[in-house]
Structures are given as C-alpha cells and as structure tokens.
C-alpha positions in Angstrom: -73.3 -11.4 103.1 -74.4 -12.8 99.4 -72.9 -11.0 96.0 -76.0 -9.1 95.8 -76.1 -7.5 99.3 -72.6 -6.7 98.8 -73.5 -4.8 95.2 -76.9 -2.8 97.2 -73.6 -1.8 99.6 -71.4 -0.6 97.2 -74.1 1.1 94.7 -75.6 2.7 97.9 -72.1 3.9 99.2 -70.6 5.3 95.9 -71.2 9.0 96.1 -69.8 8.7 100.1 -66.5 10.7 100.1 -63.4 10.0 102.9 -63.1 12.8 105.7 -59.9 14.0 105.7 -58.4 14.6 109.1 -56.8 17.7 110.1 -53.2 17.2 111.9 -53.7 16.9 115.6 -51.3 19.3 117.3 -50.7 20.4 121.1 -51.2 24.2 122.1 -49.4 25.6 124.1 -50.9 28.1 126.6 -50.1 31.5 126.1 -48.3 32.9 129.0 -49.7 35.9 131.2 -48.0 39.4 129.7 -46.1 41.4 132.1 -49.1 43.7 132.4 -51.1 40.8 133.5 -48.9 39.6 136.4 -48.6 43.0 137.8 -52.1 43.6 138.1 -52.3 40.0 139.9 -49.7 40.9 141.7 -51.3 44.2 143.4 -54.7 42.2 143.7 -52.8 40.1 145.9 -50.8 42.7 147.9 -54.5 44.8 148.0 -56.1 41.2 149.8 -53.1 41.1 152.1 -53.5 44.8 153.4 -57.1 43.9 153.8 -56.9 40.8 156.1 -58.9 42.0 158.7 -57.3 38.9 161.1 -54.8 40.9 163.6 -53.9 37.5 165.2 -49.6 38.1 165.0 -47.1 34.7 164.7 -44.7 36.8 166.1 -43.8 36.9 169.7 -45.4 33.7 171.2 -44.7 32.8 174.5 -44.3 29.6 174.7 -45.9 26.6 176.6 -44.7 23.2 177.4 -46.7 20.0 176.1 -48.1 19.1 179.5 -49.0 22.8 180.5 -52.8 23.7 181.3 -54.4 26.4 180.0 -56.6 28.3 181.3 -57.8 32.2 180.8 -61.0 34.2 182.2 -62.4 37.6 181.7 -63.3 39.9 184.8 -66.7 39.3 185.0 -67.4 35.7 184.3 -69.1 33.5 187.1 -67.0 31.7 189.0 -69.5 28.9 188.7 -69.5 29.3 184.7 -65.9 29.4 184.5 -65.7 26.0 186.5 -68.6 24.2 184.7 -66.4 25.1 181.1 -63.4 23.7 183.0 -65.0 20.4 184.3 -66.4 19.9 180.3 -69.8 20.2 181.4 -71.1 22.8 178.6 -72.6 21.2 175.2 -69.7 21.8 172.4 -71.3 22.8 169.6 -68.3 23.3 167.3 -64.8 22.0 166.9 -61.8 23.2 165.0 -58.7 20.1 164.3 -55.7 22.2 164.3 -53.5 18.8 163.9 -50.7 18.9 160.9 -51.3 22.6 160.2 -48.5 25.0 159.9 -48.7 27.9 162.6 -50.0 30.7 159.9 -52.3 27.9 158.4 -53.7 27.5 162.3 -53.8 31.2 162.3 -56.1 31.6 159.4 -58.5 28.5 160.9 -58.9 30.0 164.4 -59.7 33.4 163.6 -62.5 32.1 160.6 -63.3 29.6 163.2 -64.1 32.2 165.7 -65.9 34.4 163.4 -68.6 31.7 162.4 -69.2 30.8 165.7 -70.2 34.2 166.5 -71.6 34.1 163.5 -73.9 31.1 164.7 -74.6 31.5 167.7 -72.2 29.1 169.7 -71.3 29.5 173.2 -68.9 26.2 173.8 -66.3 25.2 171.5 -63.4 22.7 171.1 -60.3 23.4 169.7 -57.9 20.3 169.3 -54.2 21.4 169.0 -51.9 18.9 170.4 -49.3 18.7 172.5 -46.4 18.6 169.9 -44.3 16.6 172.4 -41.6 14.8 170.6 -41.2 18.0 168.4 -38.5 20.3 167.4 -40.5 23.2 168.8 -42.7 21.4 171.6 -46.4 22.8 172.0 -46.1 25.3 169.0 -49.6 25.1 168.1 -50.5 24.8 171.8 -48.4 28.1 172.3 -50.2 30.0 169.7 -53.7 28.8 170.6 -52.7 30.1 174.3 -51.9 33.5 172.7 -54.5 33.9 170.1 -57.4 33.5 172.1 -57.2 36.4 174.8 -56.9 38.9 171.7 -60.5 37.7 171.1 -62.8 40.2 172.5 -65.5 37.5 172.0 -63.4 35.0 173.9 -64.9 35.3 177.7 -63.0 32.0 178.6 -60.7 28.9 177.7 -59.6 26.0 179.8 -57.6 22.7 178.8 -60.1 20.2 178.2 -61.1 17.2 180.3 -59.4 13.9 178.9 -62.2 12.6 177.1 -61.9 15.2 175.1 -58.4 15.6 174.7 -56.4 16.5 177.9 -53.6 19.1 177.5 -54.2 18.3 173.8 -57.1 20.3 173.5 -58.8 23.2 174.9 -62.5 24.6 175.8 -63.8 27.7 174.5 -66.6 30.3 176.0 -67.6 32.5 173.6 -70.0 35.8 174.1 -73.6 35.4 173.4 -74.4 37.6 170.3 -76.7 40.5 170.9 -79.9 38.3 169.9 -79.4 35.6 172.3 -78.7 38.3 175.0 -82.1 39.8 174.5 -84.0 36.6 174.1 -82.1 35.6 177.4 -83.5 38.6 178.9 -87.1 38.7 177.5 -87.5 34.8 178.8 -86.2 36.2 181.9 -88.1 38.8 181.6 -91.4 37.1 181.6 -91.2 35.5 184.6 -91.4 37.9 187.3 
C-alpha cells in the first residue's frame, strides 16, 4: 500500500465510529412456579388414567427359556393353526423386543398390535428372546406368553420355526379387519 492509498483510507474512514460491545452474560432459565408443576403434574396423572393398554406386569406366569408357545382360539382351522406353526404364512410385520424393560415391552406390543390391525396384517413376528443366562430367565418370553391371549384380535401364536428365531421368537395370527372380511367374502362371493 503507497502513502497515498493509505491517506484515501484514512480520509474515507474518519467519520467511522467503534461499536461498543455490550457485556456477554449467561441467563439462567427461569424455573417452572409451583403452579406450573402442578398442572404438569395432573396432565400427567390425567394421560396415565387414560392409557387405554390393559396389558398388566403383574402376575406373569412364568416360562422357561426353551419352552414352546403355542395358543389358539376355538374356531381356528386346524390346518391354519398348523400352517402358522410350520412358518408358512407371509410375516408382514415384526416387533424386536430385545434390551427392553418389561413395561417398555408392554407399551411396544400393545401399539404394535394396534397398527397391525390398523393395517391390515394377518402374520406377525415378535422376537423376544430366550433370556437364558438371566437373573429372571424368559421374562420377556413370559410376558409375551401372557399378553397375547388378552388380545381379542389375537386368533393364534406359536413359537417360531428356527429360521426365524426358535424359542426366541414367536408367530402371530391376527383377525382380519372387517374390510378384508367382506372383500374375502364378495371374491368368494363371485364365484358360485
């Protein structure tokens, strides 16, 4: 930069004042009054009385690792009940219950069983595990074993083949929702 640049700077810059810079200091949050948490408090308690999932952590009977499970409704075909047995139905949904605490697994079967309804699905997976080499063997197993029959929408379950998880796992036959039963029968129906 030559002298005269350096006087077009400073001629050009002389009316330019410094910003001066406010102190730079860290808020605290204001905490929640009183009022406030008791008002979360009863929206909370208000959610809790209107969980509409009546599956219960109490009183489980328990299973061992290795058991098989198997349930089925008066009413459903012997040959259906063996086809869901042998894994020969489509899955179409699966739930991991793996590393989940028993009310966590709670909360994820009953939403679990609610979409599929909600979608349509007939055969679905539900991964548990064994829990052997746990303080409380088969806990999850147990519960899953439990839970299920208190599904009205729950026609059948069976431990699954070992491809798809042995003892470890179990296959679900769900109701068909009242659409599918209709288009069932109208393609039926149309036949004869």
């Amino acid at each position: 930069m030559t002298d005269k640049d350096e006087d077009i700077f400073l001629q050009e810059m002389r009316d330019v004042k410094r910003i001066k810079l406010d102190d730079k200091v860290a808020l605290q949050k204001d905490k929640p009054s009183e009022q406030a948490l008791a008002k979360r408090r009863e929206a909370a308690a208000q959610r809790a009385r209107r969980d509409t999932n009546f599956l219960s952590a109490e009183h489980i009977d328990p299973v061992k690792p290795l058991d098989i499970l198997a349930f089925k409704r008066d009413g459903v075909q012997h040959g259906v009940y063996k086809n869901l047995r042998l894994g020969k139905y489509r899955i179409d949904a699966r739930l991991d219950l793996h590393r989940m605490t028993v009310d966590q697994a709670r909360g994820a079967l009953y939403q679990f069983v609610r979409d599929c309804m909600a979608h349509d699905i007939r055969c679905a997976l539900i991964t548990h595990g064994k829990g052997e080499g746990r303080d409380t063997p088969a806990l999850l197993k147990s519960c899953v074993a439990n839970w299920l029959p208190q599904f009205d929408d729950v026609l059948a379950f069976h431990s699954a083949q070992k491809h798809h998880g042995a003892s470890g796992a179990t296959y679900v036959l769900l109701k068909k929702s009242e659409q599918k039963r209709q288009e069932n029968w109208e393609k039926h129906s149309r036949r004869k």
